[in-house]
BALOBA-1460 file (C-alpha; in Angstrom, 3 decimals):
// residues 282
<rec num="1" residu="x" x="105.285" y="104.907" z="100.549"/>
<rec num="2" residu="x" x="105.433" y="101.000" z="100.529"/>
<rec num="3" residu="x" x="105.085" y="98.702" z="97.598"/>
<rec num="4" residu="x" x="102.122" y="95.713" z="98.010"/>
<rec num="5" residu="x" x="101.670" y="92.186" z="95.985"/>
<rec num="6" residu="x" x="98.745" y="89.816" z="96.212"/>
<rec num="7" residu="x" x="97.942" y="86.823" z="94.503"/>
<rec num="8" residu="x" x="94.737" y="84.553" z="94.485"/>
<rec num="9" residu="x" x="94.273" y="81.793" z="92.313"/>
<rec num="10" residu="x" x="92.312" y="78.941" z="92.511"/>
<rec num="11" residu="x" x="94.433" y="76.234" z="93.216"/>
<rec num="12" residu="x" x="98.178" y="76.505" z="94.629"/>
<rec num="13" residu="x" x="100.857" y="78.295" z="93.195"/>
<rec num="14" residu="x" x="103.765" y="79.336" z="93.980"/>
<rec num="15" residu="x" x="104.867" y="83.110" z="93.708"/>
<rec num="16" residu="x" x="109.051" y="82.364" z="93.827"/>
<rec num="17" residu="x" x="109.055" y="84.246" z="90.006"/>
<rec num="18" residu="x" x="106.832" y="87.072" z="91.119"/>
<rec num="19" residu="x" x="108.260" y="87.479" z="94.568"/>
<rec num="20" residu="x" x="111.971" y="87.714" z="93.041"/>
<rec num="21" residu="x" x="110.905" y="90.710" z="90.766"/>
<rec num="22" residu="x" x="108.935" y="92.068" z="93.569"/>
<rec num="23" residu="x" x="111.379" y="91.558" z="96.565"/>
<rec num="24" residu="x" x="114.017" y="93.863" z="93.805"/>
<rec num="25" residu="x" x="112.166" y="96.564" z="94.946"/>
<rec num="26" residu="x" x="113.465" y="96.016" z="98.996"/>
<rec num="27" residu="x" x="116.315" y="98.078" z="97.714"/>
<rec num="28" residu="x" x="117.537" y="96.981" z="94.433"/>
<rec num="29" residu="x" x="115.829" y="98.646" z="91.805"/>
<rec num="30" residu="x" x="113.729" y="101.044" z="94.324"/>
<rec num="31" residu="x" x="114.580" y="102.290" z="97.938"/>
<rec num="32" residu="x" x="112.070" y="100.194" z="99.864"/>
<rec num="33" residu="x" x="114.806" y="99.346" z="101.991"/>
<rec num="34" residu="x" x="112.975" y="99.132" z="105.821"/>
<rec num="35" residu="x" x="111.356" y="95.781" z="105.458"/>
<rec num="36" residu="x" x="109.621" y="92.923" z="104.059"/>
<rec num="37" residu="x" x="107.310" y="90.461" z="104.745"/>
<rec num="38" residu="x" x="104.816" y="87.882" z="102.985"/>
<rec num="39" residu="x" x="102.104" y="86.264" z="103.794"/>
<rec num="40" residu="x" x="101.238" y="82.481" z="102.107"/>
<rec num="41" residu="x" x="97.713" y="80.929" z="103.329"/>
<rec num="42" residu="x" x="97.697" y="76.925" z="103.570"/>
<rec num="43" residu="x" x="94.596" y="75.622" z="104.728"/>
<rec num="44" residu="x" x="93.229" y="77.137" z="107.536"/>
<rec num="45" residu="x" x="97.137" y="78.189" z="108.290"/>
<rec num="46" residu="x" x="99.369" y="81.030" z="107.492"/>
<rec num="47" residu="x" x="103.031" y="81.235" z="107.224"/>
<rec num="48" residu="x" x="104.343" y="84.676" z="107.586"/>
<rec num="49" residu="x" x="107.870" y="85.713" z="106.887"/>
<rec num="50" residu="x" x="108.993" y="88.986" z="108.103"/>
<rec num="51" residu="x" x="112.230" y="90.560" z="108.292"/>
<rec num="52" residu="x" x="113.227" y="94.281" z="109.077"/>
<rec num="53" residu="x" x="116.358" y="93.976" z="106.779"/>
<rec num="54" residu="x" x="116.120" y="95.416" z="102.828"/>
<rec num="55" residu="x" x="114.231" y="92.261" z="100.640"/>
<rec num="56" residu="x" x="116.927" y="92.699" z="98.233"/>
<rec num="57" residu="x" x="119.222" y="91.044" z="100.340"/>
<rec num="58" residu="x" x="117.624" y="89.002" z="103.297"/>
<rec num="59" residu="x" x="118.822" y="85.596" z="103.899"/>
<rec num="60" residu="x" x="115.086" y="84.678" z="104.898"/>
<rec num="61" residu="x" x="113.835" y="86.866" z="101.893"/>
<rec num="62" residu="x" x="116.358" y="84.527" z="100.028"/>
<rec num="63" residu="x" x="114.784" y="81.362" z="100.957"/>
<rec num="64" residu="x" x="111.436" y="82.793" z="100.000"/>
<rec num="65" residu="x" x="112.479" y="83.197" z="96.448"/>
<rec num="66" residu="x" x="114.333" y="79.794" z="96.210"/>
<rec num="67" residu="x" x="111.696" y="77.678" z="98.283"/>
<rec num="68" residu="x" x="108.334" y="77.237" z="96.315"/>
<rec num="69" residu="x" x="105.533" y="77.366" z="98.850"/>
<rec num="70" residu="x" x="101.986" y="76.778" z="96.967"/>
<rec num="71" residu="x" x="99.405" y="78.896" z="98.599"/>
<rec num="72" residu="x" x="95.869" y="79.968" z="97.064"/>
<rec num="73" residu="x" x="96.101" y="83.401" z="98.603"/>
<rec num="74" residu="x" x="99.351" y="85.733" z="99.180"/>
<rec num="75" residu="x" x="99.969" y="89.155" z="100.378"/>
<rec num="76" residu="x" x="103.495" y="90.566" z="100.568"/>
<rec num="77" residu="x" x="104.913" y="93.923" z="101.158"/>
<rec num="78" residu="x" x="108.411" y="95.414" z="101.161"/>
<rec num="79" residu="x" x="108.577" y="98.612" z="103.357"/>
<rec num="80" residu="x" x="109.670" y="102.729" z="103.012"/>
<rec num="81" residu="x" x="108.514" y="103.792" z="105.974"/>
<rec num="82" residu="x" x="106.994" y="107.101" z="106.700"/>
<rec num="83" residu="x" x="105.834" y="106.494" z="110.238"/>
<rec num="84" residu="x" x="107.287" y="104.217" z="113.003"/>
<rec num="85" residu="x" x="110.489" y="103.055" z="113.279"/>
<rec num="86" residu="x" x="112.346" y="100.521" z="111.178"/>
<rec num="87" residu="x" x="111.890" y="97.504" z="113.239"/>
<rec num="88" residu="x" x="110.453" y="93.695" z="113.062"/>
<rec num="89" residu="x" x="106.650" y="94.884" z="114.827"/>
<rec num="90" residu="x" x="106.450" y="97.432" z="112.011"/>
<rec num="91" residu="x" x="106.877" y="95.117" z="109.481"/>
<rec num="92" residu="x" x="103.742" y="94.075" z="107.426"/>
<rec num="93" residu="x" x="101.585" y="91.468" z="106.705"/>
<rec num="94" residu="x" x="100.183" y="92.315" z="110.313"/>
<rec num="95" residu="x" x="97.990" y="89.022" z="111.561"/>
<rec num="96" residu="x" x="94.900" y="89.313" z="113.789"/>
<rec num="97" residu="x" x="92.532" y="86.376" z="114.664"/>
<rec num="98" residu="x" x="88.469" y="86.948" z="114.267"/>
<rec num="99" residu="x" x="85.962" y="84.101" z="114.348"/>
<rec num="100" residu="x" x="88.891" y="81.196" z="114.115"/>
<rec num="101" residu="x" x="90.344" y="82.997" z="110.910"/>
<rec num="102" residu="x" x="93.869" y="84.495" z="110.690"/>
<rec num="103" residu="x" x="93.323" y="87.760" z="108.776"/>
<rec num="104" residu="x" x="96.628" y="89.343" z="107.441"/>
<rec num="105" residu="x" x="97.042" y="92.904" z="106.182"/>
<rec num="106" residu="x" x="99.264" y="95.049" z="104.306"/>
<rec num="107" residu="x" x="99.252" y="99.147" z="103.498"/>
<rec num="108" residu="x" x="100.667" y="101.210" z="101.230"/>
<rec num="109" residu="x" x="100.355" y="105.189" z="102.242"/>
<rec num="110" residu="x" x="100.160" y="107.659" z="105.003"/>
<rec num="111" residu="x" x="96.849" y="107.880" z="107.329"/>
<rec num="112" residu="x" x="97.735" y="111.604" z="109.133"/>
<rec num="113" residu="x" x="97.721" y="111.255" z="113.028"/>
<rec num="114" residu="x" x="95.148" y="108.648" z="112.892"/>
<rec num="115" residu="x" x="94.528" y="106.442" z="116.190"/>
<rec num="116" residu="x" x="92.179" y="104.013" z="116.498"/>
<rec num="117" residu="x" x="88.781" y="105.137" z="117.864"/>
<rec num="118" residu="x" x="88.420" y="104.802" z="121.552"/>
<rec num="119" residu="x" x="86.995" y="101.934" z="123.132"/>
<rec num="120" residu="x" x="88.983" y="99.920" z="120.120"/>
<rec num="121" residu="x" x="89.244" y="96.195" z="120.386"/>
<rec num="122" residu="x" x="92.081" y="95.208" z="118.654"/>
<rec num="123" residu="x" x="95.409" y="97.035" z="120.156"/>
<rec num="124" residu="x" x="98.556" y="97.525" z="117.974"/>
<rec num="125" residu="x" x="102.049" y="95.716" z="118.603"/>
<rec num="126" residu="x" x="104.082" y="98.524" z="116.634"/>
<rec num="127" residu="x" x="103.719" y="102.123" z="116.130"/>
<rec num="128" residu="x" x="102.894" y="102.131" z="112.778"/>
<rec num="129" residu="x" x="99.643" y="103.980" z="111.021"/>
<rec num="130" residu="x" x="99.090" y="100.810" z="108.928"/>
<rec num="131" residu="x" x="98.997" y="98.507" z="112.168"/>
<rec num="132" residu="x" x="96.514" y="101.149" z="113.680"/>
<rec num="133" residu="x" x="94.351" y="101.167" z="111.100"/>
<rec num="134" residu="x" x="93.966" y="97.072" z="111.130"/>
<rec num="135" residu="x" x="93.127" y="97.207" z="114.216"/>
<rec num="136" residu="x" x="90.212" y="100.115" z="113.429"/>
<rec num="137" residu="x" x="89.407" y="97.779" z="111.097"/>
<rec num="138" residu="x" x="89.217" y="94.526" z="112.740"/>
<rec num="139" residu="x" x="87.592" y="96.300" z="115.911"/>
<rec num="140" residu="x" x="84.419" y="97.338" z="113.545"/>
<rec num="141" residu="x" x="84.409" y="94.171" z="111.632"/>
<rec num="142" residu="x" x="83.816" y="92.287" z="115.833"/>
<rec num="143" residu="x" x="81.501" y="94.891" z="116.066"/>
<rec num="144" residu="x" x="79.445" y="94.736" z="113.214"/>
<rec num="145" residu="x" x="79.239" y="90.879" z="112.982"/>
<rec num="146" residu="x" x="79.102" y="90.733" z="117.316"/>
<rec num="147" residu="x" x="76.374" y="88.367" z="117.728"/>
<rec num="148" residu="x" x="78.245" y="85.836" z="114.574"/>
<rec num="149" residu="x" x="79.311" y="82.523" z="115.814"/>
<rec num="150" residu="x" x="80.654" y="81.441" z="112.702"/>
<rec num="151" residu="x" x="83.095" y="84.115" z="110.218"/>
<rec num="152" residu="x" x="80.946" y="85.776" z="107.631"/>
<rec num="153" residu="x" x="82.061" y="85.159" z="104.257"/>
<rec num="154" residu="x" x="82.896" y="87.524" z="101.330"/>
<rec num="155" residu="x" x="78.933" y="88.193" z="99.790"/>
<rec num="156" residu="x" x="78.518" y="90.133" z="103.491"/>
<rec num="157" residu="x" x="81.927" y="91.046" z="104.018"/>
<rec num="158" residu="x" x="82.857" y="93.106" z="100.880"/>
<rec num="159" residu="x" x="80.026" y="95.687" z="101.608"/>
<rec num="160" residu="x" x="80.941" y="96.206" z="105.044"/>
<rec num="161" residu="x" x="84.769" y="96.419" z="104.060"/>
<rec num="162" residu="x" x="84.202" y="98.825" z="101.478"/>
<rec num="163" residu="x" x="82.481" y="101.132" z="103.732"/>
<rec num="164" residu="x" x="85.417" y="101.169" z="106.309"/>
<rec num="165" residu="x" x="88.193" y="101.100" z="103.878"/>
<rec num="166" residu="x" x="86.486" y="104.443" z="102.416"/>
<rec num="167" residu="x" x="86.352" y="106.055" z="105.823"/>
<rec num="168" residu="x" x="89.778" y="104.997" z="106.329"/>
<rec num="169" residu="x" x="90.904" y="106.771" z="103.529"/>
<rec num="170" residu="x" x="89.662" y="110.198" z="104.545"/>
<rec num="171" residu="x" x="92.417" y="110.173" z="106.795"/>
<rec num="172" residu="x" x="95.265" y="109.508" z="103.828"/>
<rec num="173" residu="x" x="96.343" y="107.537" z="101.316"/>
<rec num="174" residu="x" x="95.434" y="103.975" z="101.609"/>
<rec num="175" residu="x" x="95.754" y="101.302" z="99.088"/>
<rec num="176" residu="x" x="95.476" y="97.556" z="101.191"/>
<rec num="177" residu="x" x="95.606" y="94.187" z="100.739"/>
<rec num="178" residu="x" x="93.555" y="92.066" z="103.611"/>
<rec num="179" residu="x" x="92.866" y="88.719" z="103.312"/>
<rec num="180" residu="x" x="90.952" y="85.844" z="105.351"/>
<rec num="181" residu="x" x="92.944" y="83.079" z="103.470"/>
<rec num="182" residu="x" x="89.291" y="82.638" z="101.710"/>
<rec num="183" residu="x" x="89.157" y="86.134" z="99.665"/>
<rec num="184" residu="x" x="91.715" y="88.409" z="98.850"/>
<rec num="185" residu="x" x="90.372" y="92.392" z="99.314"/>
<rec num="186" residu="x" x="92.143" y="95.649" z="97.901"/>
<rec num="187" residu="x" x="91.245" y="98.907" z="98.057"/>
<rec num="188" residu="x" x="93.304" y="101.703" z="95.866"/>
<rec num="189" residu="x" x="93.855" y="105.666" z="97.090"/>
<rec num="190" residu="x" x="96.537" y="106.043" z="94.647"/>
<rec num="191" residu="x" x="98.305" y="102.998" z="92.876"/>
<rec num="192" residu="x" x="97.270" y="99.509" z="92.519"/>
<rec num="193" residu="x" x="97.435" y="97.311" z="89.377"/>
<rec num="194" residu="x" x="95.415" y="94.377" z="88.769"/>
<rec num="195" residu="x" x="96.288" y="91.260" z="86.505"/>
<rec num="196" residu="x" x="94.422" y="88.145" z="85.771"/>
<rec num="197" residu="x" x="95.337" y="85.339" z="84.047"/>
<rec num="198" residu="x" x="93.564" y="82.138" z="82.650"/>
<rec num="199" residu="x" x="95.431" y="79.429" z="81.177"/>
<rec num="200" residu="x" x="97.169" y="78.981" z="79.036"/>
<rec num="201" residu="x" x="99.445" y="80.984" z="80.831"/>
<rec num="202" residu="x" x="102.029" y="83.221" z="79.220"/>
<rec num="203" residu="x" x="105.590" y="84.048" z="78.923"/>
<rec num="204" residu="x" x="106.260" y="86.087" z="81.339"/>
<rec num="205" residu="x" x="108.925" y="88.498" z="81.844"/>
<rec num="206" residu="x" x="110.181" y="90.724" z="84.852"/>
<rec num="207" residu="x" x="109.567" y="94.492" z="84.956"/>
<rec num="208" residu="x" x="112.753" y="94.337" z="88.200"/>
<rec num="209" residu="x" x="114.932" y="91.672" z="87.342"/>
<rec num="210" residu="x" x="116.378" y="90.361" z="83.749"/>
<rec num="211" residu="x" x="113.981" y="87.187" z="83.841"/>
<rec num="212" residu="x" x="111.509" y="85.439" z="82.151"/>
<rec num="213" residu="x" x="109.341" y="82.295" z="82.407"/>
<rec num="214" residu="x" x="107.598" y="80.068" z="80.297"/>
<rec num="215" residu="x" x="104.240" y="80.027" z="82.469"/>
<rec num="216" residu="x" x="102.233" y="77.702" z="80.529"/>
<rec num="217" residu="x" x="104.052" y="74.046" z="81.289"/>
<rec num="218" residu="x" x="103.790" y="75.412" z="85.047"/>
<rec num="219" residu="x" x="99.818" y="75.520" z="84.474"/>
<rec num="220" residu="x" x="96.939" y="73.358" z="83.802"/>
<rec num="221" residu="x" x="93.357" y="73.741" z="82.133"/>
<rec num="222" residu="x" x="91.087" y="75.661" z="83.984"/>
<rec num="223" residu="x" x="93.363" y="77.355" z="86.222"/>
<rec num="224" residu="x" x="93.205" y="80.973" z="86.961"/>
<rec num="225" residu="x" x="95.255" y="83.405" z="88.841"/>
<rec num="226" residu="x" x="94.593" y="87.515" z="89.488"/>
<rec num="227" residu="x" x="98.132" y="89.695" z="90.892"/>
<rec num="228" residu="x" x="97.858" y="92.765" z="92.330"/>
<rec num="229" residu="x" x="100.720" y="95.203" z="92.686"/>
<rec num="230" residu="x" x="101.381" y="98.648" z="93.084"/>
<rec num="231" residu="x" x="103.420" y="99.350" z="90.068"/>
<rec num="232" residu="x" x="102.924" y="96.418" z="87.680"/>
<rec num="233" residu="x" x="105.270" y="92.989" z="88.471"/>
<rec num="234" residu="x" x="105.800" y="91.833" z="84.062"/>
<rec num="235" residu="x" x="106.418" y="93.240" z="81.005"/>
<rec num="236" residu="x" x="104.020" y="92.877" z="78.428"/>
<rec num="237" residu="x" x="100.809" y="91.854" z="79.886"/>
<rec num="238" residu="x" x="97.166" y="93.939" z="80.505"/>
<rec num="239" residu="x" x="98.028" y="95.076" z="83.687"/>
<rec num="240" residu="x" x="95.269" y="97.314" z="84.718"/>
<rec num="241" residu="x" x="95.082" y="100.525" z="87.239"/>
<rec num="242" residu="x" x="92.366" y="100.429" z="89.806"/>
<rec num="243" residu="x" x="90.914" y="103.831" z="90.344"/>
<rec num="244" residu="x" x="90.989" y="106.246" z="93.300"/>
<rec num="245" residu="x" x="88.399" y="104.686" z="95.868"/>
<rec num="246" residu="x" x="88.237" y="101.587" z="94.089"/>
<rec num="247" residu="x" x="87.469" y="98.188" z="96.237"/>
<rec num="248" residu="x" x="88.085" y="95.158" z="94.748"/>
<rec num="249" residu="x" x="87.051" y="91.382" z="95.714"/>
<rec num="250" residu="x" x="89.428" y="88.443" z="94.532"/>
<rec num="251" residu="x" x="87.936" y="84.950" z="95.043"/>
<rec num="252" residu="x" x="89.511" y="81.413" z="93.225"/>
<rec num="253" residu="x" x="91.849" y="83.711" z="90.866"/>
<rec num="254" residu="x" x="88.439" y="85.662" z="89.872"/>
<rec num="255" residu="x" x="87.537" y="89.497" z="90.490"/>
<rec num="256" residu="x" x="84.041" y="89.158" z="92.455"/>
<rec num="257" residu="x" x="82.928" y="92.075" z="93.837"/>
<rec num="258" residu="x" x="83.756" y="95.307" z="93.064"/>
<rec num="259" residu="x" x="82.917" y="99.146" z="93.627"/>
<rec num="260" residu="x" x="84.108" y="102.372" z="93.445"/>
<rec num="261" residu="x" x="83.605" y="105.554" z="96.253"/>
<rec num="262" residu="x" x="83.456" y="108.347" z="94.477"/>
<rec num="263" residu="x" x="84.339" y="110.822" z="97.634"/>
<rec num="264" residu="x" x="88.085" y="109.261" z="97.958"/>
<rec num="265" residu="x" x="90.722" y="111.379" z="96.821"/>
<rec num="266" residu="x" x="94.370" y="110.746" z="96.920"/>
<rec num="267" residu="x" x="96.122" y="112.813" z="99.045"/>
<rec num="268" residu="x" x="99.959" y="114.151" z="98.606"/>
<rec num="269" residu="x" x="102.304" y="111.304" z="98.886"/>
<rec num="270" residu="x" x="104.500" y="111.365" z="102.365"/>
<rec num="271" residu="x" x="108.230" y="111.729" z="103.013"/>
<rec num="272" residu="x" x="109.741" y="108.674" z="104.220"/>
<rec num="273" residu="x" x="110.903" y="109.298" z="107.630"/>
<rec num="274" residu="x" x="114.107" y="109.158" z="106.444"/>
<rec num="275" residu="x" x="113.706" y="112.226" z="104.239"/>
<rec num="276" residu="x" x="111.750" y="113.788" z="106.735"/>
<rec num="277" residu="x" x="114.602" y="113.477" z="109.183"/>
<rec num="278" residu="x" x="116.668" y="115.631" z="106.201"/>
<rec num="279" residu="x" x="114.588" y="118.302" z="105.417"/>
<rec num="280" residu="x" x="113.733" y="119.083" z="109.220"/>
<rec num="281" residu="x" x="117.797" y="119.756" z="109.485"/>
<rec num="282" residu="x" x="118.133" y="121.209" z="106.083"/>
């Protein structure tokens, strides 16, 4: 199982204190160890970082944390895989292109010998179940929006995304960030934690590294920001579980849309291959 972080806020911020307690968890304080990459919209661009070496201690990882880049919507993910190889095309965000949007997309959980349905649009680069699944996904978003010129934005989207991320999860779990750089999406199988904050901002401490931060000199009036994580990022603030089948909508810093399908169930988490590789010799 991987480990996911999003942020949307509504104007740019940078994530350098929330990416070094996150990145901890390539291999520092947890065994994420086959992976990394975020994902930082600017504009209608998207600078992606990937590398297939442990976050904990990536030179490129490294700049990440010392660099400030100010985006208004970020997905990251550090990596224990469980299928495909440990290699830079199975590294996540993955990045398609739909309607002159870059859509990015991270996964946390194990989708059981799932391929994409036949006649499939999108094809995937890797040979993980995560990348197959994005391209499931994107395929039926091109198919349900065919006759679009322009991209549909989130009021249409969010229905239409629920409905696939629930069918995706009757094949395992699958908690997800996506994003359009315009909303931020989730969906939770098994763990993902939700925090929003309005200013003034707090002081904010580390839950993976012995660091805090004075967040309210860093923030203005009016500003808002919501993180989502799969085990909470800081100490000390209402961090709050999304439920199994939950799909949640982040626009400007500000939960939007959400709903909850009550048929998703969270299925037995998966050996890393690593593991797996173990027990088949034990």
């Amino acid at each position: 199982m991987c480990q996911l972080m999003g942020m949307s806020c509504n104007k740019p911020a940078a994530t350098t204190f929330s990416f070094t307690g996150f990145s901890a968890r390539g291999g520092l304080t947890s065994d994420h160890t086959d992976g990394w990459g975020i994902a930082f919209y600017d504009g209608k661009g998207c600078r992606v970082f990937q590398d297939d070496q442990p976050a904990s201690h990536s030179a490129l990882a490294d700049y990440v944390r010392q660099h400030p880049i100010k985006s208004k919507v970020v997905v990251a993910h550090v990596r224990k895989a469980t299928q495909g190889d440990v290699q830079s095309a199975n590294c996540h965000p993955f990045q398609r292109e739909w309607l002159g949007r870059t859509w990015v997309f991270a996964h946390n959980g194990d989708l059981r010998d799932f391929q994409p349905p036949h006649g499939c649009q999108d094809m995937p680069v890797g040979s993980t179940d995560s990348e197959r699944a994005f391209c499931a996904l994107m395929s039926q978003l091109r198919s349900h929006f065919k006759d679009r010129q322009q991209p549909p934005e989130w009021p249409e989207l969010a229905p239409v995304l629920a409905r696939i991320a629930a069918d995706l999860a009757e094949h395992g779990n699958f908690n997800m960030l996506l994003s359009d750089g315009h909303a931020l999406y989730a969906h939770c199988s098994t763990k993902l934690h939700l925090l929003t904050r309005h200013h003034p901002f707090p002081h904010a401490r580390l839950v993976d590294r012995d660091m805090s931060l004075d967040l309210g000199p860093l923030n203005a009036e009016g500003d808002i920001m919501s993180l989502l994580a799969t085990e909470p990022l800081t100490l000390d603030e209402p961090w709050q579980a999304l439920r199994t089948g939950e799909f949640v909508v982040v626009v400007g810093g500000q939960v939007v849309w959400q709903a909850v399908h009550a048929g998703t169930r969270a299925f037995p988490v998966a050996l890393p291959i690593s593991a797996a590789r173990m027990s088949s010799h034990a």
